[in-house]
C-alpha positions in Angstrom: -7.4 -23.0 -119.7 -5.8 -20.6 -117.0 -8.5 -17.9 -118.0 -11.4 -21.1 -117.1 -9.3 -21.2 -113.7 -9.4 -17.7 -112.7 -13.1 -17.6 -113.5 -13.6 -20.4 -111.2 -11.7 -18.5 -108.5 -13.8 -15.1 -108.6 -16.9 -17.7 -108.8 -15.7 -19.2 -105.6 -14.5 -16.5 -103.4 -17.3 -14.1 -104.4 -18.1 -11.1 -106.1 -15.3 -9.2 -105.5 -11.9 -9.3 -107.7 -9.2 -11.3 -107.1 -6.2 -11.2 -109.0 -4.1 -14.1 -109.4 -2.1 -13.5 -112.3 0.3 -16.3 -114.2 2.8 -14.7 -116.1 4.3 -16.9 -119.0 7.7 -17.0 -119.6 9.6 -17.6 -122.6 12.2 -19.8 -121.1 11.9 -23.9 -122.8 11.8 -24.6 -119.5 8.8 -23.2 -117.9 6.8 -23.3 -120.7 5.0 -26.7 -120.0 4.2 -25.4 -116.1 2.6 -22.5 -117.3 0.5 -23.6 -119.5 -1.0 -27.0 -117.1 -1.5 -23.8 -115.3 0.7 -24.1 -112.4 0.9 -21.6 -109.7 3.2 -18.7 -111.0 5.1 -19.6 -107.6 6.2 -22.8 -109.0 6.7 -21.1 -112.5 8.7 -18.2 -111.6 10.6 -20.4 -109.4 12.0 -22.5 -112.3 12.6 -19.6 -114.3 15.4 -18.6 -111.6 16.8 -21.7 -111.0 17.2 -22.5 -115.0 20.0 -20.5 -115.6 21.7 -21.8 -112.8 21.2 -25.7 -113.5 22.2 -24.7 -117.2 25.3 -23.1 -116.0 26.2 -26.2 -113.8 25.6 -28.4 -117.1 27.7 -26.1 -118.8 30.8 -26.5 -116.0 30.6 -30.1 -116.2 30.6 -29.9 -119.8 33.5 -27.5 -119.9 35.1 -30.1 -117.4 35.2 -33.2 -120.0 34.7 -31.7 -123.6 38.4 -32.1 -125.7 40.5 -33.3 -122.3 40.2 -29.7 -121.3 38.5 -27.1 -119.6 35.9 -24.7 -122.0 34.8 -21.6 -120.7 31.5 -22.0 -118.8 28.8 -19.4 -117.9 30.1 -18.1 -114.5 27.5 -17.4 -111.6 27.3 -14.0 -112.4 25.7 -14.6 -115.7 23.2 -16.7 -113.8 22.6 -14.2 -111.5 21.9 -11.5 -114.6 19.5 -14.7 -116.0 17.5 -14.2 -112.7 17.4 -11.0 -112.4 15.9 -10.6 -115.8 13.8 -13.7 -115.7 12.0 -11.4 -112.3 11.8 -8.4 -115.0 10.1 -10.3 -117.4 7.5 -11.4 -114.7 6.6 -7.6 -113.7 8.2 -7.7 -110.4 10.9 -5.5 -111.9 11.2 -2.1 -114.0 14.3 -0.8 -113.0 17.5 -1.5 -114.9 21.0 -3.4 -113.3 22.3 -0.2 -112.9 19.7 1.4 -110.8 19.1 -1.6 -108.6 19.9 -2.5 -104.9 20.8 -6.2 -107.0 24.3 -6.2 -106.6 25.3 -4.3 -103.4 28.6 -3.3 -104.4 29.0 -1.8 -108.2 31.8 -1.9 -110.3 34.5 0.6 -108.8 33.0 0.1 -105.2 34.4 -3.2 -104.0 37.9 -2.5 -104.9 37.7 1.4 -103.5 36.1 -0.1 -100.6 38.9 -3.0 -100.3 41.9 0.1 -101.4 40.6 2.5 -98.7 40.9 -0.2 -96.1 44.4 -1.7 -96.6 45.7 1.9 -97.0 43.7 2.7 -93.2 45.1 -0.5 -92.1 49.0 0.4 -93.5 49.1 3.8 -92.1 47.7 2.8 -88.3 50.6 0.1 -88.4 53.1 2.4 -89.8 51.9 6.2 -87.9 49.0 5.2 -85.7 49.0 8.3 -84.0 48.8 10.3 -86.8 46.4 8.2 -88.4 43.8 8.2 -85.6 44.5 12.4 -85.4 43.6 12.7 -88.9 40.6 10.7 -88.9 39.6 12.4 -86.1 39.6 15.4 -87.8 38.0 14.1 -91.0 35.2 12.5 -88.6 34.8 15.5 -86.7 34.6 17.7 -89.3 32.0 15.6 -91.5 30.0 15.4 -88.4 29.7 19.0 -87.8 29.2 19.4 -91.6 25.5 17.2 -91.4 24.7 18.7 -88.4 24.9 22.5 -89.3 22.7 21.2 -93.2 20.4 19.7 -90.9 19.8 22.6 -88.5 19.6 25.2 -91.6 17.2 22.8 -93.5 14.9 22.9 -91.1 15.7 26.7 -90.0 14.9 27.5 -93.8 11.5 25.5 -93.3 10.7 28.4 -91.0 11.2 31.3 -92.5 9.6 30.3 -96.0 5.7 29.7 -96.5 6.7 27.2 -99.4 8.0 24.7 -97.5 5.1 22.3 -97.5 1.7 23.2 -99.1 -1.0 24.4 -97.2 -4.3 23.6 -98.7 -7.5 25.0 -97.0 -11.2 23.4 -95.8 -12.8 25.5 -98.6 -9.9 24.7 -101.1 -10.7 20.9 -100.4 -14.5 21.3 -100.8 -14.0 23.2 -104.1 -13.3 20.0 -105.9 -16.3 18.7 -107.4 -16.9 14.5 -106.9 -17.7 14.4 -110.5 -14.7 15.8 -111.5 -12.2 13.5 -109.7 -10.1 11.2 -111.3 -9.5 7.2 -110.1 -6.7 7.5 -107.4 -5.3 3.9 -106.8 -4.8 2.8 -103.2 -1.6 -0.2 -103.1 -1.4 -1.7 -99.5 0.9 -4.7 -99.1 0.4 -7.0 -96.3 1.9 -9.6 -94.9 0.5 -12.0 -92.0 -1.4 -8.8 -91.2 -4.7 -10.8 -90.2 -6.1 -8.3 -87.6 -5.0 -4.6 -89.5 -6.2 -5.6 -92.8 -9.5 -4.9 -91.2 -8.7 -2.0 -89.9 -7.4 -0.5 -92.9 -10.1 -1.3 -94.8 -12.6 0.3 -92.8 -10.1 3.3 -93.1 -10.2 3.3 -96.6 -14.2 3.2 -96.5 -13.7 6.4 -94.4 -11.3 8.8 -96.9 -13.6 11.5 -98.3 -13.5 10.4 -102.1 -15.9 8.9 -103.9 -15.5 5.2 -103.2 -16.2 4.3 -107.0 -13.8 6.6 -108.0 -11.0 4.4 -105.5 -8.7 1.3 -107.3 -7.8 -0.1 -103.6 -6.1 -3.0 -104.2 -4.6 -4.9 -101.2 -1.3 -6.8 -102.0 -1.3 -10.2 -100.0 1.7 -13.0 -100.7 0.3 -16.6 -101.8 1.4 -18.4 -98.8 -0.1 -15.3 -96.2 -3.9 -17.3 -96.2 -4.8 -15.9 -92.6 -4.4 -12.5 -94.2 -6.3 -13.5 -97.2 -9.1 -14.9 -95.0 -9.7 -11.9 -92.7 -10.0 -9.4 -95.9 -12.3 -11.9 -97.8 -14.4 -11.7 -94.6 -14.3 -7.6 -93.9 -15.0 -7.5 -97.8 -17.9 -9.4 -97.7 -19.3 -7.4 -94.7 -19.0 -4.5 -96.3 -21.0 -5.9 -99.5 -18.3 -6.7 -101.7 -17.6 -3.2 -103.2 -16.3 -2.9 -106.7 -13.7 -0.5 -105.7 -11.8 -3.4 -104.0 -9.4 -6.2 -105.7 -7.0 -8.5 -103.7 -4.0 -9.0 -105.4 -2.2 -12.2 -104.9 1.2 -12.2 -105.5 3.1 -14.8 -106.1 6.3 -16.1 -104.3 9.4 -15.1 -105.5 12.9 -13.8 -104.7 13.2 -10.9 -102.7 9.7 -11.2 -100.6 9.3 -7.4 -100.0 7.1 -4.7 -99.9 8.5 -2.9 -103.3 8.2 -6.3 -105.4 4.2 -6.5 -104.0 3.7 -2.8 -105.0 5.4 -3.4 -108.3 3.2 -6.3 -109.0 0.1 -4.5 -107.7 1.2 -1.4 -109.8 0.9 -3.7 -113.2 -3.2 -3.7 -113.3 -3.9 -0.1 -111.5 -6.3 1.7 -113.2 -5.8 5.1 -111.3 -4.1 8.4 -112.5 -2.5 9.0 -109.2 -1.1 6.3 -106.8 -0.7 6.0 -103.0 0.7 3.9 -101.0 -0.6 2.6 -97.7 0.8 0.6 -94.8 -1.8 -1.5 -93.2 -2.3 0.1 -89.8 -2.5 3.3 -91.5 -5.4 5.7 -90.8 -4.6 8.9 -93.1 -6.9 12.2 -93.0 -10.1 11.5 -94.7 -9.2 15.0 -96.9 -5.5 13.9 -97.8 -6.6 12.4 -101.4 -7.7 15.6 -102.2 -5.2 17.7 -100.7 -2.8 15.9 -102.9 -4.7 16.5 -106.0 -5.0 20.2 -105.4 -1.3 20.1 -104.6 -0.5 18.7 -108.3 -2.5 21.3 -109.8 -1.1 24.2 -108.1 3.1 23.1 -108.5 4.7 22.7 -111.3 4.5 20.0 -113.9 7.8 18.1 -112.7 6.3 17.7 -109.6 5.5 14.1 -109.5 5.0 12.8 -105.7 3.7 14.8 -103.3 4.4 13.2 -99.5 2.4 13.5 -96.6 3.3 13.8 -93.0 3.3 10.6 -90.7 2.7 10.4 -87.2 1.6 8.0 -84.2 -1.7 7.4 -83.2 -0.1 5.5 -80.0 2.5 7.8 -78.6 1.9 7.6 -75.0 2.0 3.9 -75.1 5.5 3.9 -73.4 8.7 5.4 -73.4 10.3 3.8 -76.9 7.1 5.3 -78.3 7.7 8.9 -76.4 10.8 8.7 -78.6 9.9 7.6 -81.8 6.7 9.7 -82.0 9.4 13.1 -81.1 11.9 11.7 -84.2 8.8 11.7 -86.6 7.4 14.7 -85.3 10.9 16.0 -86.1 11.8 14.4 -89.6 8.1 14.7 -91.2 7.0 18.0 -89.5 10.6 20.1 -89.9 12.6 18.1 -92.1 11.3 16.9 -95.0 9.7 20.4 -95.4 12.8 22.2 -95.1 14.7 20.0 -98.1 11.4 20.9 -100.3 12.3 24.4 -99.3 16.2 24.4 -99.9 15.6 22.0 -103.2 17.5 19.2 -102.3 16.5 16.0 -103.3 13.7 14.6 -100.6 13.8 10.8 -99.2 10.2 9.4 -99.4 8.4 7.9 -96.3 7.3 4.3 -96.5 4.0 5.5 -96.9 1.2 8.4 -97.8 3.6 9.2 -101.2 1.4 10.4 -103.5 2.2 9.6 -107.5 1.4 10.7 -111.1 1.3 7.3 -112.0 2.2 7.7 -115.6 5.8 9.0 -114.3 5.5 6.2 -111.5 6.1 3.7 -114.3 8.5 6.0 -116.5 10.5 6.4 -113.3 10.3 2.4 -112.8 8.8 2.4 -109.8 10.3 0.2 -107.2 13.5 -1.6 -106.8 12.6 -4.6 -105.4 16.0 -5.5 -103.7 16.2 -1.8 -101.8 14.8 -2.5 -98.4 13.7 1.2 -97.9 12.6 1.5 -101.6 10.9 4.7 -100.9 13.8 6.5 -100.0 15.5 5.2 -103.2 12.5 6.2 -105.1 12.8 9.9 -103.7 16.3 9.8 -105.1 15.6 8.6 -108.8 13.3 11.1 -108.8 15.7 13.7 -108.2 18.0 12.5 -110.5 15.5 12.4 -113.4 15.3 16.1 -112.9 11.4 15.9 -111.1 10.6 17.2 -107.8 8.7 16.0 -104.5 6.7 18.4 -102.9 5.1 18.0 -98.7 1.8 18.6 -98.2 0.3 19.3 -94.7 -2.0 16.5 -93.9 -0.6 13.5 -91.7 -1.3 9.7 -91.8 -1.4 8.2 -88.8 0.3 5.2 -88.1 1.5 2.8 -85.2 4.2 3.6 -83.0 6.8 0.9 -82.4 6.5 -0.2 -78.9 8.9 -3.1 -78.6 12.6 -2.8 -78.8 13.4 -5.8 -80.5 10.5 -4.7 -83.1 11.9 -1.7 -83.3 15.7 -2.6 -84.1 14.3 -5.3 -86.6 12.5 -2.1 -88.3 15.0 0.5 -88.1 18.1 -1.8 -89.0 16.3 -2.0 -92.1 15.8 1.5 -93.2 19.2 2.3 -91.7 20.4 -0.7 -94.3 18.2 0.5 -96.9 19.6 4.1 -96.7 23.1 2.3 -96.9 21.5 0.4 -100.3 20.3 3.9 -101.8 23.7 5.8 -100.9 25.7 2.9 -102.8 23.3 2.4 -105.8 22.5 6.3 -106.5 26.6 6.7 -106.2 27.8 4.6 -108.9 28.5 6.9 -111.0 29.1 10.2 -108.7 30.2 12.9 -111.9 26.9 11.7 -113.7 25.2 12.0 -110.6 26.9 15.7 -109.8 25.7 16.9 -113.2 22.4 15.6 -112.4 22.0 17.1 -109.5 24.3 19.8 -109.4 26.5 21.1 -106.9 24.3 21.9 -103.8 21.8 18.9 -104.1 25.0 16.7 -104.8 25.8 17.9 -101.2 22.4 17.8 -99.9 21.9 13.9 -100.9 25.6 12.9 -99.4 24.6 15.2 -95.8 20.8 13.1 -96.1 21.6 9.4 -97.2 24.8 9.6 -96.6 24.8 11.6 -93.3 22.0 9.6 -92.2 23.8 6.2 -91.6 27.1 7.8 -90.7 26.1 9.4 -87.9 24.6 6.4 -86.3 27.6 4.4 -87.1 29.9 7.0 -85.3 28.5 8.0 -82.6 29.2 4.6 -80.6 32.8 5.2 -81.5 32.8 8.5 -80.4 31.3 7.4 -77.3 33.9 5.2 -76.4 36.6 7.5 -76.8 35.3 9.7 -74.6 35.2 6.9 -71.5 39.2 6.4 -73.3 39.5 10.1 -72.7 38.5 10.3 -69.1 40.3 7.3 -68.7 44.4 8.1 -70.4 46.9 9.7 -68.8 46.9 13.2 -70.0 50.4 13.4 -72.3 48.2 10.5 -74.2 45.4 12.4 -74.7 47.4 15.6 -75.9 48.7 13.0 -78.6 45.7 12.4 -79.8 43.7 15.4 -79.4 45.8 18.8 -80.3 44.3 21.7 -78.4 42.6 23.0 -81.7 41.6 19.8 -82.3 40.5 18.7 -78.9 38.5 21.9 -78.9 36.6 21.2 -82.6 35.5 17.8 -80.9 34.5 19.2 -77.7 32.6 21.8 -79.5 31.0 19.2 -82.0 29.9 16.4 -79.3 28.5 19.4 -77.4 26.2 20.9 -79.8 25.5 18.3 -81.6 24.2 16.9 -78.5 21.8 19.9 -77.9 21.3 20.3 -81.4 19.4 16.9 -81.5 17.9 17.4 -78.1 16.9 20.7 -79.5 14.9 19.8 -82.4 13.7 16.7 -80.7 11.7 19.3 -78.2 10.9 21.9 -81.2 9.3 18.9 -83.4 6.8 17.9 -80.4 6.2 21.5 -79.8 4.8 21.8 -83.6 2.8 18.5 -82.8 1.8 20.1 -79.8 2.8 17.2 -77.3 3.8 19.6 -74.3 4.5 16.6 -72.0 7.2 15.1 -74.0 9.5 17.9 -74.1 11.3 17.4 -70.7 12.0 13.7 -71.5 13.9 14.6 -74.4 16.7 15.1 -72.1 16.9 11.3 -71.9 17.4 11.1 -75.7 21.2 9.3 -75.8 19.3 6.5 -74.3 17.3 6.1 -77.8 20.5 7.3 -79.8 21.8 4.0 -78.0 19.3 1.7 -80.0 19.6 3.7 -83.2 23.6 2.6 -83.4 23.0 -0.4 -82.3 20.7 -1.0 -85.3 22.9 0.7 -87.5 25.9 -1.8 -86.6 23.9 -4.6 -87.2 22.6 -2.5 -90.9 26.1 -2.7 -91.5 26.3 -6.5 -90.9 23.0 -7.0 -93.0 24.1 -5.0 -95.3 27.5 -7.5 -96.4 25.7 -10.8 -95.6 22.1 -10.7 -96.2 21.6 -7.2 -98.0 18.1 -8.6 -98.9 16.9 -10.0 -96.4 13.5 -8.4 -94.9 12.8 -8.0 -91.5 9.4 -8.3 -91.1 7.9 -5.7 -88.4 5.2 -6.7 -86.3 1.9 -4.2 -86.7 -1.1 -4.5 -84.6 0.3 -4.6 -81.4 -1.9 -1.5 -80.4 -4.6 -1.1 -82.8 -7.2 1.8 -81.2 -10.5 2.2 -82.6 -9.9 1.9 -86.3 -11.5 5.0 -88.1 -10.6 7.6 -85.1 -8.2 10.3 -86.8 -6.1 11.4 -83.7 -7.0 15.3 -82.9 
């Protein structure tokens, strides 16, 4: 019957492929839905809330049976049924253990809950002390991620093997017959107007287009989305190397659980990832594959560079195109080049997609699920490479878009640290020593920095502001000096490379307004802070960033 119903769908909506996929499930209770052939929506929907009506049966069963109280199934276990029940639906490859699920793991809570009693104990008991010793841990840890970050990218410098560097000839050595099916996941989301222009982007990649699986990821209840691909499809002849995936609604709605669904029916050897407004290098298909021949075997994503098509717009996009110019162009190549473990971009990473699926691909409940990717892959003892070829993407040009956006890759980073941490001696054996380091100064760093520098700030309107025999209570001369020293280059530190990335992208103009960069530092805290908040009461929960709000002509490749 549902197979009839599918037919009657492609029939309907043309030639092209739609996949709308029901999933049975093996629970009593779901059975009968699935097979009238209700909307997986409405099936998978049941299958979560099953184990929690049974465990409420169960409670008021345990309430009554014998004049006393059994034993029920406590939320947890419910919350385990759910969890599976999304597993067995093929929105989910990853184990408990290596999932963004449960935001605090095992040991976590309490150390959390331990470490903040003790803080709160010893500024009651020796607050000046207290605060001189954090200071000093603070300062120190500071100083720590900014001298790994200036020598990563130093090392990207001095060594050729930073990123890969694949020539016009090497490119036009591959032969079109000789190319292997590269699937092309894009999920969209209320993305009417850059659907349109990503497909006509993907029409433009130099690859054969019968040799593309481009399969364009839209949510069930997204039908303005759905309507404006139909129609682009069907203009450009409804090609065969295009399927629409629907996907049905379910707990988390985000971009990994789309891409894990999409991943199910790919018929490529290599996967890529594309964000809707993304218009990547036409060659960048087959610089990747040239990459994968020429490193080593446990090289299994190679990442591309991103940039802004967009960057003059205004001044928030001044900034943001200087920060990618900085993190994509300088580094990103300089962890390939030290070996530490290398935090994927949400986009342009590039997959052997038979280790894709060993890995488990995406964690559904990890907000910046490519950066927790990048990490599994280190820890599985395979390597990301960078290849030089950039996708271009749009710049962020409103600040409340923006915070949405960067609040959640700050909370995701926050998700990866915690997750990829729960068991820190595995992990160190895993990694050894120096990428052990390299992931806490990265992840770790990442989010700390943003968190402290506010603080930081304040104390040093606090320090203009105290009398001085205050101020020499708090901040020893050595110590004083150490934070003096660390606010002051890590100040020009940032500035620095700031200016140096936009150099490499060769945006001359930009350089002096880097000067004016603790005016964009200000935003990054600020959606750091509210990471944090996210983070312990809706560690889930996607922001959805508006795209489209400057889409230039759609198959221009910036010069």
């Amino acid at each position: 019957m549902q197979r009839d119903r599918e037919s009657r769908i492609e029939r309907r909506d043309g030639d092209f492929r739609i996949e709308r996929r029901v999933v049975p499930d093996r629970s009593p209770s779901t059975t009968r839905q699935v097979r009238s052939g209700v909307p997986c929506r409405r099936a998978l929907a049941v299958a979560q809330q099953a184990p929690q009506r049974d465990a409420t049966r169960e409670d008021e069963r345990g309430a009554t049976r014998g004049g006393g109280r059994v034993p029920a199934r406590s939320r947890a276990d419910a919350r385990h049924a759910a969890f599976e029940a999304l597993r067995s639906n093929g929105f989910l490859f990853v184990g408990r253990e290596e999932s963004a699920y449960e935001t605090f793991w095992g040991w976590q809570k309490p150390a959390v809950a331990i470490v903040a009693i003790v803080l709160v104990v010893a500024l009651v008991v020796a607050p000046a002390t207290t605060l001189l010793m954090a200071n000093v841990a603070v300062t120190l840890l500071y100083l720590g991620i900014i001298a790994f970050r200036f020598y990563t990218i130093h090392r990207a410098e001095l060594t050729s093997a930073a990123e890969i560097d694949i020539s016009p000839g090497d490119v036009k050595s591959l032969a079109a017959s000789e190319l292997p099916v590269y699937t092309i996941l894009s999920p969209l989301y209320r993305e009417p107007e850059t659907v349109v222009q990503f497909l006509r982007a993907m029409r433009n990649l130099d690859y054969p287009f019968e040799r593309l699986d481009i399969r364009v990821l839209l949510e069930e209840d997204d039908r303005e989305t759905y309507q404006s691909a139909t129609a682009e499809i069907a203009r450009m002849g409804y090609p065969e190397s295009i399927t629409l995936v629907v996907v049905p609604e379910a707990h988390p709605k985000t971009k990994p659980k789309a891409c894990n669904h999409g991943l199910n029916g790919a018929r490529g050897d290599y996967v890529v990832i594309y964000d809707a407004e993304d218009l990547p290098e036409p060659d960048q298909l087959r610089k990747a594959l040239i990459a994968f021949q020429r490193l080593p075997p446990d090289t299994v994503c190679v990442q591309a560079k991103l940039n802004y098509f967009n960057p003059e717009q205004n001044l928030l996009t001044r900034f943001f195109t200087a920060e990618y110019s900085t993190w994509f162009d300088l580094f990103l190549p300089g962890l390939f080049a030290v070996g530490a473990p290398v935090p994927l971009g949400g986009t342009s990473n590039h997959f052997k997609a038979e280790a894709l699926r060993a890995l488990g691909a995406w964690d559904p409940f990890n907000v910046t699920e490519d950066a927790d990717l990048g990490m599994r892959i280190a820890r599985a003892g395979y390597r990301t490479a960078v290849i030089d070829s950039t996708t271009w993407e749009e710049a962020n040009s409103r600040v409340g878009n923006w915070i949405r956006q960067r609040s959640r890759w700050i909370k995701g980073y926050m998700q990866t640290w915690l997750v990829t941490m729960r068991h820190p001696v595995q992990l160190l054996r895993a990694l050894g020593l120096w990428r052990f380091v390299c992931f806490q100064a990265t992840i770790g760093g990442t989010a700390f920095v943003l968190l402290v520098n506010p603080i930081y700030w304040l104390a040093t309107a606090v320090y203009v502001l105290m009398p001085l025999h205050m101020i020499a209570a708090l901040f020893p001369p050595v110590i004083l000096a150490i934070s003096l020293i660390t606010a002051i280059i890590g100040n020009l530190t940032f500035i620095y490379l700031a200016m140096y990335g936009l150099v490499k992208r060769r945006r001359y103009g930009f350089v002096p307004l880097m000067f004016l960069s603790p005016v964009y530092w200000v935003l990054q805290s600020i959606a750091a802070w509210k990471a944090l908040y996210q983070l312990l009461v809706k560690p889930h929960y996607w922001e959805k960033t508006t795209h489209g709000l400057t889409i230039e002509a759609t198959t221009r490749t910036p010069s």
